[in-house]
MITI-530770 format. One record per residue (C-alpha): residue number from 1; residue in one letter; x, y, z. Coordinates in nm, 3 decimals. Layout:
! residues N
{num=NUM; residuo=A; x=X; y=Y; z=Z}
...
! end
This chain:
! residues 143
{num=1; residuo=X; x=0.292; y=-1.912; z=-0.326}
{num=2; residuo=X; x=0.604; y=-1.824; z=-0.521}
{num=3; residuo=X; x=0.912; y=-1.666; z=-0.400}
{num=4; residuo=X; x=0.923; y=-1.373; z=-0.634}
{num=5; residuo=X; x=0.976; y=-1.016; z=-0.478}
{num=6; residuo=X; x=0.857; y=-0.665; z=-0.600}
{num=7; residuo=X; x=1.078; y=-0.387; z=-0.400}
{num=8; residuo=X; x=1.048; y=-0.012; z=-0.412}
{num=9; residuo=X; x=1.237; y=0.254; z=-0.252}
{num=10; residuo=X; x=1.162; y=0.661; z=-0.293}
{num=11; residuo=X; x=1.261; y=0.905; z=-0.064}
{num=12; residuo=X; x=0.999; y=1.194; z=0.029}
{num=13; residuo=X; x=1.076; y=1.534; z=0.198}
{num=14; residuo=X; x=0.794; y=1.484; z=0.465}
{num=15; residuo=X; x=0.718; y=1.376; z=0.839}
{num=16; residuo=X; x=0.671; y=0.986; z=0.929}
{num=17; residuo=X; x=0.337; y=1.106; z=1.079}
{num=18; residuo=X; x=0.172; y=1.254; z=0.728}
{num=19; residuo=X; x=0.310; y=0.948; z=0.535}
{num=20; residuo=X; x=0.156; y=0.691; z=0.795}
{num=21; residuo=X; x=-0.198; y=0.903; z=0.810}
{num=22; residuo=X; x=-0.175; y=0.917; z=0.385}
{num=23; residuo=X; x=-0.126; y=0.512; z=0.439}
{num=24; residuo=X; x=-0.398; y=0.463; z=0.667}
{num=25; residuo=X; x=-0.701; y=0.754; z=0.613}
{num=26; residuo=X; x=-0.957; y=0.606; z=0.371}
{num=27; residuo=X; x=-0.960; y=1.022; z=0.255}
{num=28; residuo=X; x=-0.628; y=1.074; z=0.222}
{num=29; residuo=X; x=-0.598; y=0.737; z=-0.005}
{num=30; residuo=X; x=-0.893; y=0.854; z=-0.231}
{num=31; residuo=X; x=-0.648; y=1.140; z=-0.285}
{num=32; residuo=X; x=-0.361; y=1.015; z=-0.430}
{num=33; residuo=X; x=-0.472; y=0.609; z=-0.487}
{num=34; residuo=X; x=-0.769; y=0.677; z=-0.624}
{num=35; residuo=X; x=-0.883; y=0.423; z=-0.377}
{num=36; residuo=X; x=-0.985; y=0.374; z=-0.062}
{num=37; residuo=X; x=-0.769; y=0.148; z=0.214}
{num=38; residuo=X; x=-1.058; y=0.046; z=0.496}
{num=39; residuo=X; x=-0.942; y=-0.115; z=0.867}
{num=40; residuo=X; x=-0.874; y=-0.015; z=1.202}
{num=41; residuo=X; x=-0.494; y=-0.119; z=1.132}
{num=42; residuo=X; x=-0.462; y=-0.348; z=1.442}
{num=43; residuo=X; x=-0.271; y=-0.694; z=1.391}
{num=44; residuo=X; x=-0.508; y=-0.944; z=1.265}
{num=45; residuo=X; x=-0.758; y=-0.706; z=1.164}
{num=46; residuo=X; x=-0.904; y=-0.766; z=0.803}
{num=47; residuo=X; x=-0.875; y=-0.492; z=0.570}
{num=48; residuo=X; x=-0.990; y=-0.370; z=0.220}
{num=49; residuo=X; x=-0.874; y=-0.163; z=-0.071}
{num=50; residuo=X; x=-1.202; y=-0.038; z=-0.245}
{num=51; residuo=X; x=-1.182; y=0.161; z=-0.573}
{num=52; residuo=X; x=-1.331; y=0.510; z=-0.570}
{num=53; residuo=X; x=-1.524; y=0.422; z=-0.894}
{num=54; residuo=X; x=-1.871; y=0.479; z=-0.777}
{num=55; residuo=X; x=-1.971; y=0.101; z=-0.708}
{num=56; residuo=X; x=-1.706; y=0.078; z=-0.410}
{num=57; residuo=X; x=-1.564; y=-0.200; z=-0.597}
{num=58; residuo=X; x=-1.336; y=-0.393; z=-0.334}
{num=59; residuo=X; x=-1.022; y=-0.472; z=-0.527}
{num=60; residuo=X; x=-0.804; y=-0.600; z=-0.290}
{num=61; residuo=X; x=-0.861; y=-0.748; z=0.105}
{num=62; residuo=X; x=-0.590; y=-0.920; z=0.337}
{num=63; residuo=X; x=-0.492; y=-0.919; z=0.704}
{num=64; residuo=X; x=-0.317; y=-0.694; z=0.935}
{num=65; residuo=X; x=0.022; y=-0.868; z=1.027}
{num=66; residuo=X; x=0.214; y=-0.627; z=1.158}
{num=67; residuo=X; x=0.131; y=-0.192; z=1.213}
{num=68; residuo=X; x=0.367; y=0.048; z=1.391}
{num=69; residuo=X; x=0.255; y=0.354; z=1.384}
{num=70; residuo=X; x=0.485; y=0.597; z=1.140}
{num=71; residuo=X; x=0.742; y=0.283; z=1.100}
{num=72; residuo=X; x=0.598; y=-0.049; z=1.001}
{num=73; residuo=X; x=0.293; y=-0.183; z=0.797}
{num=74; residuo=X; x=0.254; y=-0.543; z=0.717}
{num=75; residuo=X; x=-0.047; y=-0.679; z=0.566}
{num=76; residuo=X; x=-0.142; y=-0.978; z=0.325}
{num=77; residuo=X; x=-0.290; y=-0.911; z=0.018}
{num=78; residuo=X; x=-0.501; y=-1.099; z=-0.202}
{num=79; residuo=X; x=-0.802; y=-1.011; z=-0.476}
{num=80; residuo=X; x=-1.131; y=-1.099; z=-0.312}
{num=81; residuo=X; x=-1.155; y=-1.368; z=-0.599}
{num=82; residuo=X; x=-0.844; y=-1.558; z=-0.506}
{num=83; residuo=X; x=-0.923; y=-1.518; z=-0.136}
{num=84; residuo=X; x=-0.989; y=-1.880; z=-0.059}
{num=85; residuo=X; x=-0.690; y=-1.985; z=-0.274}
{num=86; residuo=X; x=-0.399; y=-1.959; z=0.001}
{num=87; residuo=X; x=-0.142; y=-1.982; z=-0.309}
{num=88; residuo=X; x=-0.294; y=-1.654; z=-0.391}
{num=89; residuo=X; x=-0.205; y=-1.447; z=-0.140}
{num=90; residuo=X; x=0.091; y=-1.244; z=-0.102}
{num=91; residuo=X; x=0.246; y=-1.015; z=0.170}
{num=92; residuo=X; x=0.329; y=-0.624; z=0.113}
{num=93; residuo=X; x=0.526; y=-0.450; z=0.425}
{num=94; residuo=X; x=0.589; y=-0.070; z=0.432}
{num=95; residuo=X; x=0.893; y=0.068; z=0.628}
{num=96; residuo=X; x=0.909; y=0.397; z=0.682}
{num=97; residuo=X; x=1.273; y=0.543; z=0.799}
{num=98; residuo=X; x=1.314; y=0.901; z=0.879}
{num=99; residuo=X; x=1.660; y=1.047; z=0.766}
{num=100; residuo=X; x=1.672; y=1.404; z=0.904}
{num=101; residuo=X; x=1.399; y=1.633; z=0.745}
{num=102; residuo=X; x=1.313; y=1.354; z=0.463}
{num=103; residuo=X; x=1.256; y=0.999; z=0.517}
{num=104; residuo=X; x=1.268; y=0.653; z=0.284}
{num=105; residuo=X; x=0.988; y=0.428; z=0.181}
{num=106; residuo=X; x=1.045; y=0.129; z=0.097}
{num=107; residuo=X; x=0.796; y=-0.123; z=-0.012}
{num=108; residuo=X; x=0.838; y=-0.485; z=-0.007}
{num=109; residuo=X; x=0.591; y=-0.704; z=-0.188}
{num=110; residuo=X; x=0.613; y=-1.088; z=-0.195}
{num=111; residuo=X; x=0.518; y=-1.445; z=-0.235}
{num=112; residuo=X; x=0.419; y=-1.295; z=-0.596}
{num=113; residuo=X; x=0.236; y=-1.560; z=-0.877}
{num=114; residuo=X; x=0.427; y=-1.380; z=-1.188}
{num=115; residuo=X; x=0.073; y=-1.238; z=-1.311}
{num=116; residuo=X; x=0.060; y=-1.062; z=-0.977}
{num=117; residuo=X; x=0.419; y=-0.962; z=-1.015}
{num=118; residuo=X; x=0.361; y=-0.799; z=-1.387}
{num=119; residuo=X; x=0.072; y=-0.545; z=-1.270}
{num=120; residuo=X; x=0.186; y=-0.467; z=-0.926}
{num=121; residuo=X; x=0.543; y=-0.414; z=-1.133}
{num=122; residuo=X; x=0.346; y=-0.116; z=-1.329}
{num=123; residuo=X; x=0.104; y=0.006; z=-1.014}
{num=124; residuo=X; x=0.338; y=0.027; z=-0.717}
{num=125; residuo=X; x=0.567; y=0.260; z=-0.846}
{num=126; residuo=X; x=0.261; y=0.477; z=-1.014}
{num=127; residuo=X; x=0.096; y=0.465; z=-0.690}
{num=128; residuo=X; x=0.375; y=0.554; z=-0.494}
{num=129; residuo=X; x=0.528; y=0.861; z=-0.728}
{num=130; residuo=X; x=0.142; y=0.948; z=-0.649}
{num=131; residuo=X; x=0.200; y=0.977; z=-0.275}
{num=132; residuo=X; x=0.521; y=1.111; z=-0.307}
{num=133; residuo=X; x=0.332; y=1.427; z=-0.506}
{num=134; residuo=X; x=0.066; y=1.439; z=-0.307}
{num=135; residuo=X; x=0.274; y=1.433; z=0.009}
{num=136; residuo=X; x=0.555; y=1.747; z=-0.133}
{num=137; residuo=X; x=0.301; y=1.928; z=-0.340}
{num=138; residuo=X; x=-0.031; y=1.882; z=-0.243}
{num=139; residuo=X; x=-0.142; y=1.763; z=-0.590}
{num=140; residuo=X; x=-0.111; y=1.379; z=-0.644}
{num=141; residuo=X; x=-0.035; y=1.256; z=-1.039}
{num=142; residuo=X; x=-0.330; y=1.188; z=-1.225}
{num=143; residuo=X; x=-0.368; y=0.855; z=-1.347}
! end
């Protein structure tokens, strides 16, 4: 593991409620991820991200750490080839803070190798500009 950090913060004018469903609903992640996130979100709970590609290619898969609904998601993440290596894995937690009728996201990913660090660097804040769109307009960016 390595103690290298990957932090983003947007703001969204939306509920906690349709930010934590667009986190958590396979259907609403096809939407603006282009992927789908699998589990039943419960704390030690196993969970997948699978591409919406065709194949259902599972790109990444970690555990459930922490999940409060419309506040807190903590999960480790790892690629399924790296999943034995415990070096490998790294931890992403999503805080959710309401501020009157818009609310901050922040995302916290760490215990980053630097490869891991240089294309989550470019995808989290592509992913998350998605959501942000979807969430405001309807439309998420197309990527």
């Amino acid at each position: 593991m390595s103690n290298k950090k990957f932090v983003y913060v947007t703001y969204i004018a939306t509920t906690a409620e349709k930010v934590w469903q667009a986190l958590i609903k396979g259907d609403l992640t096809r939407q603006w991820w282009k992927s789908e996130m699998v589990s039943d979100w419960k704390p030690g709970s196993g969970w997948e991200h699978i591409k919406d590609d065709g194949n259902r290619t599972v790109e990444h898969i970690g555990t459930v750490v922490e999940s409060i609904a419309n506040k807190r998601l903590v999960m480790t993440w790892v690629s399924p080839t790296n999943a034995i290596d415990k070096t490998k894995h790294s931890t992403v937690s999503i805080d959710i803070d309401t501020l009157g009728e818009k609310l901050r996201l922040t995302v916290t990913h760490e215990e980053l190798t630097p490869e891991v660090l240089k294309g989550i660097s470019f995808g989290w804040p592509l992913v998350l500009s998605s959501l942000k769109s979807f969430l405001e307009t309807g439309k998420p960016l197309d990527f």
